[in-house]
N, C-alpha and C positions, 0 to 999 in steps of 0.2 A: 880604258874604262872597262873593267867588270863587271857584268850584271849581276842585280842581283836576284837570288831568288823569289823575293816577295814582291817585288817591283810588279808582275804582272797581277798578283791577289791583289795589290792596290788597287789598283785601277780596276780590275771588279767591283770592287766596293766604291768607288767614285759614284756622284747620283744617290746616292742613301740616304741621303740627310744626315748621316750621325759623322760625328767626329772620329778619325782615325788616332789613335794613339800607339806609337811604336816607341817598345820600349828595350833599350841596351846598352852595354856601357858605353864609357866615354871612348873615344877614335876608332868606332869601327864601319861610319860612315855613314852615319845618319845622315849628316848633314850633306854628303854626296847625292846620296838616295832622293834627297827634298829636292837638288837641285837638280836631278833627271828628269822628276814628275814634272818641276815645271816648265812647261815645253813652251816653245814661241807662241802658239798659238793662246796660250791663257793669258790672261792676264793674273800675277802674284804677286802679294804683299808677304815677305819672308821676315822673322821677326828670332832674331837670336836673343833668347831672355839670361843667359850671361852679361851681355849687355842689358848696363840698371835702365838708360831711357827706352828702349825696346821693351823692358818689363814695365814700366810702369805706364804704357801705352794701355796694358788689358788689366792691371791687379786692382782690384775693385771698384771697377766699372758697370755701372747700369747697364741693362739688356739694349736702352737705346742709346748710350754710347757704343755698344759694340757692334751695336747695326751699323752706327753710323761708319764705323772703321772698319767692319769688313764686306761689308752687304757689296762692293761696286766690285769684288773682286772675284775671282776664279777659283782660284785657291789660295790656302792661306796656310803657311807653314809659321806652330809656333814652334823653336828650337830652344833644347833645355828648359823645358818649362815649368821642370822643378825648380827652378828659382822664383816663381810667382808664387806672391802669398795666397791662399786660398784658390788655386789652380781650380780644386773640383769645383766650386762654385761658380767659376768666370765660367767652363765647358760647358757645368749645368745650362745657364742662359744661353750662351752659343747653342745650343742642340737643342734649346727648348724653339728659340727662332724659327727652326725648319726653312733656312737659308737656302739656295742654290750652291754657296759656296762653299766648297769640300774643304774641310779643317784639317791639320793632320798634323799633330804635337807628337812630342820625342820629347825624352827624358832618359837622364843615365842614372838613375838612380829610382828605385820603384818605392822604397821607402816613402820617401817624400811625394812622389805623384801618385802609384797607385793606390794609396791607400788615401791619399787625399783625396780622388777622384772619382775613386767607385761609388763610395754611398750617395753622393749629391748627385753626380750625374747616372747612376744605375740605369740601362738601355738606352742610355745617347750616346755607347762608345765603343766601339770596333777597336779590339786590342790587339796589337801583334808584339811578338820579342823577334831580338835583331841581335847577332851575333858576330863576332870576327869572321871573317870568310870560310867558306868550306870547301872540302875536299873535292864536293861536286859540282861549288860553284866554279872552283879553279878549272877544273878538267871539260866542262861549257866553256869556259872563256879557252884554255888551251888544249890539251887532250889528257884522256886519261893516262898515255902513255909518257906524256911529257912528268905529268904529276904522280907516277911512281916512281921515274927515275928522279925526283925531288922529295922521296920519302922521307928521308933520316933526315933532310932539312925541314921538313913539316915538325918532326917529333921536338926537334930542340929547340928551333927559332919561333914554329906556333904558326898562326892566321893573324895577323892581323892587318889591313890593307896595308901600312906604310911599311912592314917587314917585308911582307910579300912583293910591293911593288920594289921597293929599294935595297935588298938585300946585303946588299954591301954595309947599310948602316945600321943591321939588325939589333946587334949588341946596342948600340946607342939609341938606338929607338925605343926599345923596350925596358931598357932601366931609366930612359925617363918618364915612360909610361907609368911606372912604376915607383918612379919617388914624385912625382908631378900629378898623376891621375888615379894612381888606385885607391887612394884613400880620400880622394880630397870631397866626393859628396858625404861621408859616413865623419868625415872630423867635423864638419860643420852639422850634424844631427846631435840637437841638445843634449841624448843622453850619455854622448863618449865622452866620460872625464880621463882615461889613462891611454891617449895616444900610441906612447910607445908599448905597450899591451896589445895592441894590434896588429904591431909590424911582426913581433915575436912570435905571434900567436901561426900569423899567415905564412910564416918561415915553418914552424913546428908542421903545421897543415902539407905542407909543401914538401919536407922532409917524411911526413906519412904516405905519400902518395898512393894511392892503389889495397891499403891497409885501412882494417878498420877503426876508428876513433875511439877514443874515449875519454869523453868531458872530465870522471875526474881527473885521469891521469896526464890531460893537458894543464886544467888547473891548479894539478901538484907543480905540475915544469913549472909551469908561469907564477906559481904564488898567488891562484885567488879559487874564489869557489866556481864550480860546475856551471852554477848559473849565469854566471858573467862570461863564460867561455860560449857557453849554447846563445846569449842573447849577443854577443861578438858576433859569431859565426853564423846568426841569422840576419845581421848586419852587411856581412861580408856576400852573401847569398843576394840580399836585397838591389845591392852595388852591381851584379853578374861577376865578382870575383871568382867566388865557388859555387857551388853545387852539390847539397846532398842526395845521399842515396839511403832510402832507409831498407833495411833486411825484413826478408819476404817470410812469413810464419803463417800456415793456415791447420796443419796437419799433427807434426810430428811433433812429439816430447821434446825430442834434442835438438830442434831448430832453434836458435840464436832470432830471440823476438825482440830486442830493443838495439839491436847495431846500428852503426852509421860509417856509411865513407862519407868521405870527401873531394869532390873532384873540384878539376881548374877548368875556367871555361877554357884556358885557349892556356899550349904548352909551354909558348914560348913567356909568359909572366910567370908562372910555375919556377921553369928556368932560371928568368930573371932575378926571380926574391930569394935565391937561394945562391945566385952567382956563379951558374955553370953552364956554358955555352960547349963546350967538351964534347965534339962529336960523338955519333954512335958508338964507333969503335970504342973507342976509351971510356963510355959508362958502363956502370955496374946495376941501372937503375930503368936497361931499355924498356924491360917487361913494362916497367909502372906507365914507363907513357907511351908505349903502344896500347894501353889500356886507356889512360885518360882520354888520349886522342879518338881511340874508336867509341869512346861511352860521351864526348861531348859531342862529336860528327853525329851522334844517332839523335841526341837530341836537338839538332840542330835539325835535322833529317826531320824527325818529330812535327817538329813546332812549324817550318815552312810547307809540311804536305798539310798539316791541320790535321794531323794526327793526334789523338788523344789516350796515347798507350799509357800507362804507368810504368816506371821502371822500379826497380831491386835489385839489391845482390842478396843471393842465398848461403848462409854458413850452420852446420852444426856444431855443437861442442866440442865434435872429435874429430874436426876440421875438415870435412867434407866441404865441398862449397862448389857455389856456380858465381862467375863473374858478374852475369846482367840475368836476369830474368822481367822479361816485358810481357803484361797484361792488357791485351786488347781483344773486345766483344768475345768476352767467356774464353779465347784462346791462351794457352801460356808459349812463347819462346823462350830458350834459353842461349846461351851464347859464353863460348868461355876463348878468352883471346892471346892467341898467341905468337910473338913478333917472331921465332924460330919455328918455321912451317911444319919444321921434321917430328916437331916434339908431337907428340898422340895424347889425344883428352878425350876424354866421356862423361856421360852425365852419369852422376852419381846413383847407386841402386837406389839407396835410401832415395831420394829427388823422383824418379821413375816410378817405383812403387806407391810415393805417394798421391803423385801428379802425373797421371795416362795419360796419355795424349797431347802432353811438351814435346814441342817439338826442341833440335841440340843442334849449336854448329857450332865449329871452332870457325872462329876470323882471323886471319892470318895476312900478311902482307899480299899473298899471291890471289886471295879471293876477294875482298874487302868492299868491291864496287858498289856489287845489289845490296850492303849492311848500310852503306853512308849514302 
């Protein structure tokens, strides 16, 4: 058993009256997580709303049916609970109750819940995201030296708990995550009519890796307009597939003010949609995901300290550029990463001059601890 990171925030927030909502993709152990909180000593009603009689236990139920079905209990896990119709509205009454019993819903998809859920229930809900494992949960559970001599396996096979725990079945694990789970909340959202536009899309993304994007020139590859590409890819972001980054512009003339990358939450689907499990040695493509890898660990880093930094990548026109630059309480860091230790990087003059008081590090395999 791995701990996880948030597992001890829970339990702070236990007692509050509001409902927990932890949201992240599909198999990365939510449903592990529910079943640690609940301990012998509580008493829990566990409710996986994948399962249709499980969901329609709470989809539009009166405030005193849902007394009557949670009120005797401890806690009460609903799981997947973006398959319940009207989700925010059922919370709403749950949280309006002011129950004893700590509620605490998970969803792999935010589409569907979060945006269902905020406006009905606005301050009844304690939100967290929840990610495939990290560099620092691993290194708590085993050591940090254990989990640098398992580095070049982090970059290609990823986090995810069933790779990490059974490594032998990585490759199979993860292309079924991958034709089985990565798309399967986003094809059931009304607005996807062209499926396989998706898969291609997420190959194209994947084959960019660590480079900047651009909507039209994805939607020349694919045959459709810009807007379909950006409303995909905010689709894809929504699911926790990807992740953008938008480029940092405050100052100069020749800073790059409408870029975007695109990151993967976890390397080893990266990998997978593109079909190259190809050791270290033999890629040509290390750099991109010693980059992914160390730009999704920080926001992974982020989100479980309850940090609220902003992040960016910085480029100007005549290709100056910083990998990450993060904005937190008026500070700027910068950070440019690189998986060959030898190689020498600086922050650009133009970056310097314009931004006193950035601070610069290069991350590299041999420093990486204090970053993730």
């Amino acid at each position: 058993m791995i701990n996880r990171a948030i597992e001890n925030s829970l339990k702070t927030d236990f007692g509050r009256k509001k409902v927990i909502v932890i949201l992240g993709p599909r198999q990365v152990g939510k449903t592990t997580l529910l079943e640690a909180l609940g301990t012998s000593d509580k008493k829990c009603l566990m409710l996986n709303c994948d399962d249709i009689d499980d969901a329609m236990l709470i989809e539009n139920k009166t405030s005193t049916e849902l007394k009557t079905l949670i009120s005797s209990y401890d806690l009460v896990c609903i799981d997947e609970a973006q398959r319940v119709r009207n989700i925010g509205m059922t919370l709403k009454k749950i949280g309006d109750l002011k129950l004893d019993t700590q509620v605490i819903v998970t969803g792999s998809s935010s589409f569907d819940l979060s945006n269902d859920i905020n406006e009905p229930a606005t301050g009844r809900l304690l939100e967290y995201q929840f990610f495939p494992l990290s560099m620092s949960e691993l290194a708590a559970n085993s050591s940090a030296r254990e989990q640098q001599r398992l580095l070049g396996n982090r970059l290609v096979y990823g986090l995810y708990p069933e790779v990490v725990t059974l490594p032998s079945d990585a490759k199979r694990t993860l292309t079924t995550l991958v034709n089985n789970y990565l798309y399967k909340d986003i094809l059931s959202y009304k607005g996807i009519k062209k499926p396989e536009l998706l898969q291609k899309l997420v190959r194209a993304l994947a084959l960019q890796l660590g480079s900047e994007v651009s909507y039209n020139e994805l939607g020349n590859l694919l045959g459709v307009d810009k807007e379909t590409v950006e409303t995909y890819i905010g689709l894809l972001e929504k699911c926790f597939v990807v992740f953008r980054l938008e480029s940092f512009s405050q100052n100069i003339r020749n800073e790059i003010k409408k870029g975007k990358k695109v990151y993967f939450y976890d390397n080893g689907i990266r990998n997978a949609v593109i079909s190259n499990f190809a050791p270290i040695e033999m890629r040509n493509d290390v750099g991109a995901l010693w980059e992914n890898l160390m730009v999704s660990e920080r926001i992974k880093r982020n989100a479980y300290q309850k940090s609220y930094a902003q992040l960016y990548f910085w480029r100007t026109h005549d290709q100056k550029e910083v990998d990450l630059v993060e904005l937190e309480d008026g500070g700027i860091r910068t950070f440019e990463f690189k998986w060959n230790a030898r190689k020498k990087a600086s922050l650009p003059n133009a970056f310097a001059t314009a931004y006193p008081g950035a601070t610069f590090n290069v991350i590299t395999p041999d420093n990486f601890w204090d970053f993730v």
